[in-house]
N, C-alpha and C positions, 0 to 999 in steps of 0.2 A: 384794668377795671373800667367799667362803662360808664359815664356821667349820665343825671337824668337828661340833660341836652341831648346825648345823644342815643339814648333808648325814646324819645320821642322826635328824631329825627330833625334835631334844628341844629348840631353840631358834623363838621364835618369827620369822616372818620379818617384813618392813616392812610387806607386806599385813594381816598376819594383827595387829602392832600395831596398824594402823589401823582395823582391825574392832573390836577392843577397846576404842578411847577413844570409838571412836560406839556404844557399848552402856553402856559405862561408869552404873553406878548408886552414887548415896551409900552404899544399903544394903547393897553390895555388898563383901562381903570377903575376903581370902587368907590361911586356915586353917594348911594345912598346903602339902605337896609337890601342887597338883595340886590341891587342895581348896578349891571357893569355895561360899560362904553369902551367901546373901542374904533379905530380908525377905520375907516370905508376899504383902505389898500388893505390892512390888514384881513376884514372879512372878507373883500372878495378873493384873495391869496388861499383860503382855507381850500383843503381837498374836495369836503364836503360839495361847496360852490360850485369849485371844477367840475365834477362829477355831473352835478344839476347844469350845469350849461352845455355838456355835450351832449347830456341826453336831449336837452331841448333843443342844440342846434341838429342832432338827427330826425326828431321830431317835426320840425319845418320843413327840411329839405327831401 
């Protein structure tokens, strides 16, 4: 059954839990409302990044 949270989109759903614990980082924190922090090693480690730095180091060169 769906709670009103989450028929108005402010609760997370069972998919969207499970996305979270396979990302899930030690350095990774919960700030405030909404607000997370995590360590510099750890963002620049992400694929994502990787990905963005090589395209821009073909870019350059």
């Amino acid at each position: 059954m769906t709670t009103l949270l989450q028929k108005m989109g402010l609760e997370l759903t069972d998919s969207e839990r499970e996305e979270l614990r396979k990302f899930d980082k030690p350095s990774m924190k919960v700030v405030g409302r909404g607000t997370l922090t995590m360590s510099v090693e750890d963002a620049r480690d992400s694929d994502k990044i990787r990905a963005l730095s090589l395209k821009m180091k073909e870019m350059i060169e």
